[in-house]
Each structure stands twice: as structure tokens, then as C-alpha cells.
C-alpha angles and dihedrals in degrees: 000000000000090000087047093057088043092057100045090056091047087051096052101044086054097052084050098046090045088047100049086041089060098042088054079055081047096054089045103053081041089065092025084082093088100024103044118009092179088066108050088047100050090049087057096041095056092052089050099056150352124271114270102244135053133204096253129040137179140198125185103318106337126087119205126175130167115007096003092057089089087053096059093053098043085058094050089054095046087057096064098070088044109043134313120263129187119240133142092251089064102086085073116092139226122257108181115181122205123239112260101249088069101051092083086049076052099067102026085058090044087073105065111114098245094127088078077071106046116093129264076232093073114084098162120084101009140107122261090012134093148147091289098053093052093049077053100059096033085051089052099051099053090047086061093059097039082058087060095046092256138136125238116217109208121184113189121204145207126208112200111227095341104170087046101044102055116138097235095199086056081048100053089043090056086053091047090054106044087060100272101148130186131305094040088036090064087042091059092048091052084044098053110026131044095042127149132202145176130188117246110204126165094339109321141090135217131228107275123243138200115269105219106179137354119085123268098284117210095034129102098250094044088085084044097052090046094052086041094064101033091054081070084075105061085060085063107046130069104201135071119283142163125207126200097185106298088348104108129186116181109190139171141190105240129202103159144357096283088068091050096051086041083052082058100047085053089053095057100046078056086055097051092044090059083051099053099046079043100248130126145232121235089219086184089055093040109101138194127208144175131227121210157123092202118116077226132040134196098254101207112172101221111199139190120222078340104305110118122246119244113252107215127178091215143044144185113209133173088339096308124101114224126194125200083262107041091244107147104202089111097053090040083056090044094051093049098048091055095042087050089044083056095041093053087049083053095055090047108053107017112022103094109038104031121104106246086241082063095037093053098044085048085048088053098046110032107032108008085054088061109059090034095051099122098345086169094069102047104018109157120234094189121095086225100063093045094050089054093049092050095049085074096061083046081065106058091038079056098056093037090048094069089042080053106044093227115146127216154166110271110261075015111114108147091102087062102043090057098041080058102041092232126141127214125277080231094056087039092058096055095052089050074059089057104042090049085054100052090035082065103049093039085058089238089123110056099209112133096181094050085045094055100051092055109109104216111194116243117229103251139141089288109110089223113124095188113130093214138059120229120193115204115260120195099197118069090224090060089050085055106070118117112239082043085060096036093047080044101053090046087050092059093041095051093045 
């Protein structure tokens, strides 16, 4: 009895010292947030997944762990410049950095003015353009032929390995041809062929092995490179089509089934192109939908080297989810769920012992980021969907009030939100619109097409002082569109 005794009080005095010890961890991530960043992030990093990379590893057949881990990379790797091969290591992808004598060529050569080349096509990688601008222009385009009664055929297409299966012979050529003369010419080709790499993993490096195509990833032209020889692209095909990097969408309006077969035709001079640079399509991960308000659609089956494209009824693309009508309920429910899931993270492992300064700047960046993520594109008119996206702000100001000691009224957190010097997520919403729109007309945002669809007001007799023209619309989706809010918003703001 007496050792029983002894060991309960051991035991408790255990659990107590290693929670006071915890809670003093607790206390110094809290005011490692000025001091030291890295700290506090990687405290909440580790809670929020694994490390990357376990112990053993396998590919194919063969099952590697400690030293010959970075074999088995470097085999994977290799592999990309052979032939593919299927393993369960291969969803990983390739970072290779550039030696250090080649950063300052880097951003001399960054410098060069081929942008004034590259396609108003192109969003990724380029200045004044980003996910959000070519959901913009894809949304409004739809919306145009949703305006004539029309549907919109979208395929959606995936490129295996782009950035690491250039030909880099098609690639000097393209340079060749765009002006580029000697002796810059001869610095791109050392730059890009002739390299050589290993993997370096805990500790150990693998035997190095000839890079045959791709271009130099984890330096500043790489990007460049990479846009260089995919605008080359946009000279080949007639249809529409939007490019993020290596992330291309081809559409049409059809009407009948002559788009559809022009929208083909589109499709396979995509394909030869990937042929020629050397890359390939994922035909399993290529996808084809159609846009439309109409009760029937033209079903037309789009292939690739005669398989058959999927047809799917929704989409995820570039972060946003997109339905056959544009309606964004999905991607509204989508957002919330995962900003609730953080926020739960959040209550769990950080709620009751971090500082409110921590828990506000956890709260922006891993929950608020979510449901704020290109609000211009999706942003809700009902009072429904707003409600539910502000909710999820409600619950955070519920789990800080009682950090905070403020009392309210319950559903009531406007106490809270001024306390905190926060604004809605409605109000924040509106002023990303405006932005948008002054980012337009200020030139910031490099977007033609946006730019062309804003109504400025000409000066006349009227005694209207608003800056921007609005025409009638008799359908709400039509109300809905973005530049129409945002010119909207900046009209009542300005009367």
C-alpha cells in the first residue's frame, strides 16, 4: 500500500512539473513571435503535420531507408529525363537549385524585356497577373456567353513534369528566333544544358547524373524560360485558352457542332506542340465541361490520341471551384469547411495558452487567408452566403472573447470586433473590389481584357457625378459579375 501511494504522488508530481514545464514552452514561443519568427512557426508547423520524409521509402520494387534514401531519389529523378515509371515516391517533385556562380547571370538576364513577347494569355509568372486575374477573365467570359444564351466547353488539361521534360534543343532555337545573338545566346545554352545534379538527404549524397532536359529549377529565369517557350503555344492554337505556368485551359463558345469540332482541332495542335518541346499530356488527368444555363447542352466527346476525355459537372482550378452555372456555393462551402477545420486546429493547440496578439496573427493567416483567398471572383450577394462566411469570423471572436474577458450578448460580436480593431469579412471584401478595380485602372494589375470591360462615364449634361457607367442587366448573375460590383461599390461611394 505504502509503494502504491508512493507511486501515485510520484505520478502526480510528474504530470504538474511536465505541465508546468510545457506551459513555460508555451510562454516562450508565445514571445518568440518578435524575437524569433522561425520559432513560433515552426512550433506551429510541427503540430500541423509529419515530417516529409520517413525513414523508409520505396519505388517501384525497390526499398531504400537511411543512406540509400538519396539513391532512390536520385533514381527517380534520373528517371525523368529516361522514361517515366510509376512508384509511390513519384509524387514527389524535382527542386533543383542552381550553383551560385550563376545567380548574378540570373538577374542580369531577368532583365531582358521579353515580357513585351509573352501573351496576355499567360497569368503565372508575370507581373501584375495572378490566379485571381485569370479566373477573372475566364468568369467573364462565360458570363458573355451565358448573356447570348450560349455554352462554354472548357477542356482542362494536365502537362506531366513540364518544367523537367523541355527539350532543351526546341528551347535554344526559340531563343534563336526571338533575337537573342551571340554572346548571350551561348550563355543560355551553358546555362541550360550540360548540367549535372545529386540528391542530398540526412547527411548523404547520391551519385550525380546527367540532366538532359527541363530547365534550371529554383532560379529567377527559370519562370522565364518556361513562359519563353509555352508562349509559343498561343501562336499554334485557334481557340480561346489561359495558361498559369505549365496549367492550360482551351474554351469555346459553342453554338453548334462545328465549335465543338474547331475546339478539337484546337486540342490536337496542343497535343503536337507537346510533342514537338518534348512534354506530355496526362490524358487521365485531362478533363472536359460544359458551361450553361440552358435546361440541354451540345455533348460533344473531345480525345486525345483517341481516348476519350473525362466530362465532369465540377471542377477545381487554380484554387477556385467552378459549376456548369457559375454558381459558387460549392466553393463558399468548401472555403468555410476548411477555415472552420483551422480554426479548430487553432482551439486545440493554441487557444488557451497563446497571447491574443498570437492568436490574431494564427487567425490571419491560417484561417482568415482561406475564406478571403480571390473574393473578387466569388464574392456572394445573398445574405445567406455572407452570414455563413462571417460565422467563421463569430467563431474565433467566440474563443478570443473569453482570452480577453469581454462580455456580450450571445450572436452578438461587435463588441469583440472593435475591442480587436478588426473589420468584417463582409466590409473587407468590398474594399479587395475596389482595389481590383483601382489596381486596373492604375495599370498595377496587367490584365487587357479586365481593363477593357470597365465603363467609364463620360462627362456630359447629366448631373450625375458617378465615375463609372453601369448598363441595365435583367438576370442576377449578371449583376454579379465582379468589375459590375466593384464599379458599383465605387458609384455609391462617390454619390
Amino acid at each position: 500500500m505504502h509503494y502504491r501511494h508512493r507511486y501515485s504522488f510520484l505520478r502526480a508530481q510528474v504530470k504538474l512539473e511536465s505541465r508546468l514545464a510545457y506551459e513555460s514552452y508555451l510562454s516562450r514561443i508565445n514571445t518568440s513571435l518578435q524575437n524569433d519568427p522561425h520559432k513560433f512557426w515552426s512550433f506551429i508547423n510541427n503540430r500541423r503535420n509529419t515530417s516529409g520524409i520517413p525513414n523508409v521509402m520505396h519505388y517501384g520494387d525497390i526499398i531504400a531507408s537511411d543512406v540509400d534514401i538519396a539513391n532512390l531519389f536520385a533514381l527517380l529523378f534520373n528517371s525523368v529525363y529516361k522514361s517515366p515509371l510509376p512508384s509511390h515516391i513519384g509524387m514527389l517533385k524535382i527542386l533543383a537549385l542552381s550553383h551560385l556562380h550563376f545567380c548574378l547571370l540570373d538577374l542580369l538576364l531577368n532583365l531582358m524585356r521579353f515580357k513585351l513577347v509573352l501573351s496576355t494569355n499567360q497569368h503565372g509568372f508575370y507581373g501584375g497577373r495572378s490566379t485571381t486575374t485569370s479566373a477573372l477573365e475566364f468568369s467573364a467570359f462565360i458570363r458573355d456567353s451565358f448573356k447570348d444564351r450560349n455554352q462554354v466547353d472548357v477542356i482542362f488539361t494536365d502537362i506531366s513534369k513540364a518544367f523537367d521534360s523541355i527539350n532543351h534543343i526546341v528551347l535554344i532555337d526559340i531563343l534563336d528566333r526571338l533575337g537573342v545573338g551571340e554572346p548571350l545566346l551561348s550563355w543560355f545554352k551553358s546555362y541550360i544544358t550540360g548540367r549535372r545534379q545529386f540528391v542530398s538527404l540526412f547527411n548523404q549524397k547520391s551519385a550525380e547524373y546527367l540532366v538532359t532536359s527541363g530547365v534550371p529549377q529554383g532560379g529567377h529565369l527559370s519562370p522565364l524560360l518556361f513562359n519563353i517557350l509555352i508562349n509559343t503555344l498561343c501562336e499554334s492554337v485557334d481557340s480561346k485558352m489561359l495558361l498559369f505556368a505549365d496549367d492550360v485551359k482551351l474554351f469555346n463558345c459553342v453554338q453548334s457542332e462545328s465549335d465543338a469540332i474547331l475546339l478539337q482541332e484546337s486540342l490536337n495542335k496542343l497535343v503536337h506542340w507537346c510533342n514537338t518541346v518534348g512534354l506530355e499530356l496526362a490524358i487521365h488527368k485531362c478533363k472536359v465541361m460544359s458551361f450553361s444555363r440552358r435546361h440541354s447542352i451540345i455533348q460533344y466527346d473531345y480525345s486525345i490520341d483517341n481516348v476519350m476525355l473525362q466530362r465532369i459537372n465540377q471542377v477545381e482550378d487554380l484554387g477556385f471551384i467552378f459549376t456548369p452555372t457559375l454558381s459558387f456555393a460549392p466553393h463558399i462551402d468548401w472555403i468555410v469547411f476548411k477555415a472552420l477545420r483551422s480554426l479548430g486546429f487553432i482551439r486545440r493547440h493554441a487557444g488557451s495558452v497563446m497571447s491574443v496578439k498570437c492568436l490574431l496573427i494564427l487567425y490571419a493567416t491560417l484561417v482568415r487567408s482561406i475564406v478571403e483567398y480571390g473574393s473578387v471572383v466569388w464574392s456572394p450577394r445573398t445574405k445567406c452566403d455572407i452570414i455563413r462566411i462571417e460565422r467563421v469570423q463569430h467563431r474565433f471572436f467566440s474563443m478570443v472573447s473569453r482570452s480577453m474577458g469581454i462580455n456580450h450578448e450571445p450572436h452578438d460580436y461587435k463588441p469583440v470586433l472593435i475591442a480587436l480593431n478588426l473589420s468584417t469579412l463582409s466590409e473587407r471584401r468590398n474594399i479587395s473590389d475596389i482595389k481590383l478595380l483601382n489596381g486596373l485602372v492604375s495599370g498595377v494589375i496587367d490584365s487587357p481584357d479586365l481593363l477593357s470591360r470597365i465603363g467609364f462615364r463620360i462627362p456630359g449634361t447629366t448631373r450625375s457625378r458617378d465615375p463609372y457607367y453601369l448598363a441595365s442587366v435583367s438576370k442576377n448573375y449578371l449583376d454579379d459579375d465582379p468589375l459590375r460590383r466593384a464599379m458599383s461599390l465605387v458609384n455609391s461611394q462617390t454619390s
